[in-house]
N, C-alpha and C positions, 0 to 999 in steps of 0.2 A: 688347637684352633688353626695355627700358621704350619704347614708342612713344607719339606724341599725336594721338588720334582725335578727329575734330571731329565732334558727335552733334548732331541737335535731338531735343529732346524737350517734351512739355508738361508743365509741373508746377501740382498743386492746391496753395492756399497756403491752410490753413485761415485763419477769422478771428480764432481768437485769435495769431496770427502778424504780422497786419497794424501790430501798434505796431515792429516789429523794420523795419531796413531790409529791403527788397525783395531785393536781392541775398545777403545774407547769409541770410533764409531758404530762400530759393532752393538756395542752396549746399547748404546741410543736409540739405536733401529729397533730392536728387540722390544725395546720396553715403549716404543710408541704402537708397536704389534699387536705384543698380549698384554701390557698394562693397562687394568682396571675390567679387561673380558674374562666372561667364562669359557673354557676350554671343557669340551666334551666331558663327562664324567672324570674330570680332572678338577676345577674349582676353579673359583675367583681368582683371576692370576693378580696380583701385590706387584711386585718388583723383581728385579734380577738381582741374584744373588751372589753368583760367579761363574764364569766362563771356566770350562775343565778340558776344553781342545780344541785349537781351529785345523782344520783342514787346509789342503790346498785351494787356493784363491782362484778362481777360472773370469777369462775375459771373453765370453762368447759373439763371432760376427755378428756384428749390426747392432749392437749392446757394450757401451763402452765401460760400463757398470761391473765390479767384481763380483763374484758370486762364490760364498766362501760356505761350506757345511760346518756347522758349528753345534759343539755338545756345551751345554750349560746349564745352570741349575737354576733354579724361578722360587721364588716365595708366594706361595699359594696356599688361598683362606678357602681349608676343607675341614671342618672341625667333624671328629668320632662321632659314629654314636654313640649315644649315654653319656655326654660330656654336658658339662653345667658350663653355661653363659651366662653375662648381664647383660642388658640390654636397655633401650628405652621404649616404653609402649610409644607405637605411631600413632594409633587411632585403632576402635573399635567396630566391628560391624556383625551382623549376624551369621557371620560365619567363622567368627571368632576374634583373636585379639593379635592384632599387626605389631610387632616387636624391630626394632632397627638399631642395628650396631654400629651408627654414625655411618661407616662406609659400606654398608650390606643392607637395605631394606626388606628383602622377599625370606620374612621368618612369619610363619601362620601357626598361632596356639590354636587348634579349635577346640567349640565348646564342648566334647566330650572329655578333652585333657586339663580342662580348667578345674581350680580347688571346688569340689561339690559339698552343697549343692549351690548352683549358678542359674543368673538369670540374666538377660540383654534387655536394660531399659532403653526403650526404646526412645522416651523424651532427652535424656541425655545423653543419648548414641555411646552409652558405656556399660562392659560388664561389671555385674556384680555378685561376689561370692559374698551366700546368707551365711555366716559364723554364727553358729550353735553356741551358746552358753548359759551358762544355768538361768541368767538371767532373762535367755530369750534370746533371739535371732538379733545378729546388730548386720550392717551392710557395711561392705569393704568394698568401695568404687577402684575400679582400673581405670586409672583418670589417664587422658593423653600426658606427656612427660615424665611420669612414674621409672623408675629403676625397678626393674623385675629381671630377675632371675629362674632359668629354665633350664629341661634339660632336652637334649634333643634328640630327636626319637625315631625319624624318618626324613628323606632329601630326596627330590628329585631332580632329574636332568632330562633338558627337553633340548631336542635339536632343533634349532632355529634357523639355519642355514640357509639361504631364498633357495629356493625350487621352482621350478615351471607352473603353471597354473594345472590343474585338470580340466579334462570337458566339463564337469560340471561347473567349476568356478567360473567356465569362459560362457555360459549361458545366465549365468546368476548376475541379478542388477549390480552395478559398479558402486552405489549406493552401501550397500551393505560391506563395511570392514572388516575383515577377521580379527579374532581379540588377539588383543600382544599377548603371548606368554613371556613370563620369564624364564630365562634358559637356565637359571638354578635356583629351587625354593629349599627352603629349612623347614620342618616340621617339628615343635618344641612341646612341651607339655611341662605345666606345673603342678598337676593331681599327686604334689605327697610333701610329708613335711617339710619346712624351710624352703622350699619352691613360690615362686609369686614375688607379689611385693616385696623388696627389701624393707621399706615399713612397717610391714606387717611381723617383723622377725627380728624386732632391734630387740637387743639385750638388755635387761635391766641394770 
């Protein structure tokens, strides 16, 4: 789930910074940077893990700010494919069933990777897998809050980065928003046994 990415990057160290140690401000910078962003098909950046080099420190005219290149390693939430998560359901809609792992929301099961066969009640904005049993169909609600369990199957990364408008956006009414994407989704699927509710698989 949590991986260790080794990044350089260059950090400015204001002067009023310079009475602190070098590393410890360092540290600080970094992780007001890329803590809590996504980084290009790199993941969710977590925290800093450890510094592995500074460079030489430069104090360039008209900037009284150091500027030091620095190799260091990040803790970054990029889980495999084919890796099994818990999670909890967010909420339901018809394009599938929204999962969030406290600090990560953008996990989409959709309804082809749900336990079949499934159906989206639409009065209780929840899916529900019909369970076969001798006795006849019973219904197993994916209620909001539930602990489920997934495995994950697909991820995308979207670059979000502002850009210039084009002509066409600069003709199109100002009324009209472009929709947020998020700049990293998870793609999970429960279609096989012990997958789904934790409920649903408790032991006798």
């Amino acid at each position: 789930m949590f991986v260790l990415v080794e990044m350089v990057d260059t950090v400015r160290t204001p002067p009023w910074q310079f009475e602190r140690k070098l590393n410890d401000s360092i540290a600080e910078e970094l992780n007001k940077k890329l803590a809590n962003k996504v980084v290009y098909n790199v993941g969710l950046c977590i925290c800093l893990f450890d510094i592995t080099k500074l460079e030489d420190a430069y104090v360039f005219p008209g900037d009284g700010a150091s500027h030091t290149k620095v190799h260091f390693r990040y803790v970054v939430f990029h889980p495999f494919l084919d890796e099994i998560l818990i999670g909890k359901i967010k909420g339901c809609s018809p394009e599938g069933v929204h999962v969030s792992l406290g600090f990560f929301d953008d996990i989409l099961i959709p309804p082809e990777s749900l336990q079949q066969p499934a159906k989206f009640d639409e009065a209780e904005q929840v899916w529900v897998w019909e369970y076969e049993t001798e006795e006849g169909a019973h219904d197993l609600y994916m209620d909001t809050g539930e602990e489920i369990r997934f495995r994950v199957v697909d991820e995308s990364f979207v670059d979000t980065s502002p850009s210039g408008p084009s002509s066409a956006e600069a003709t199109a009414s100002s009324e009209e928003l472009p929709k947020k994407e998020a700049p990293y989704t998870l793609v999970g699927s429960i279609s096989e046994p012990g997958l789904g509710l934790l409920s649903w698989w408790t032991s006798s």
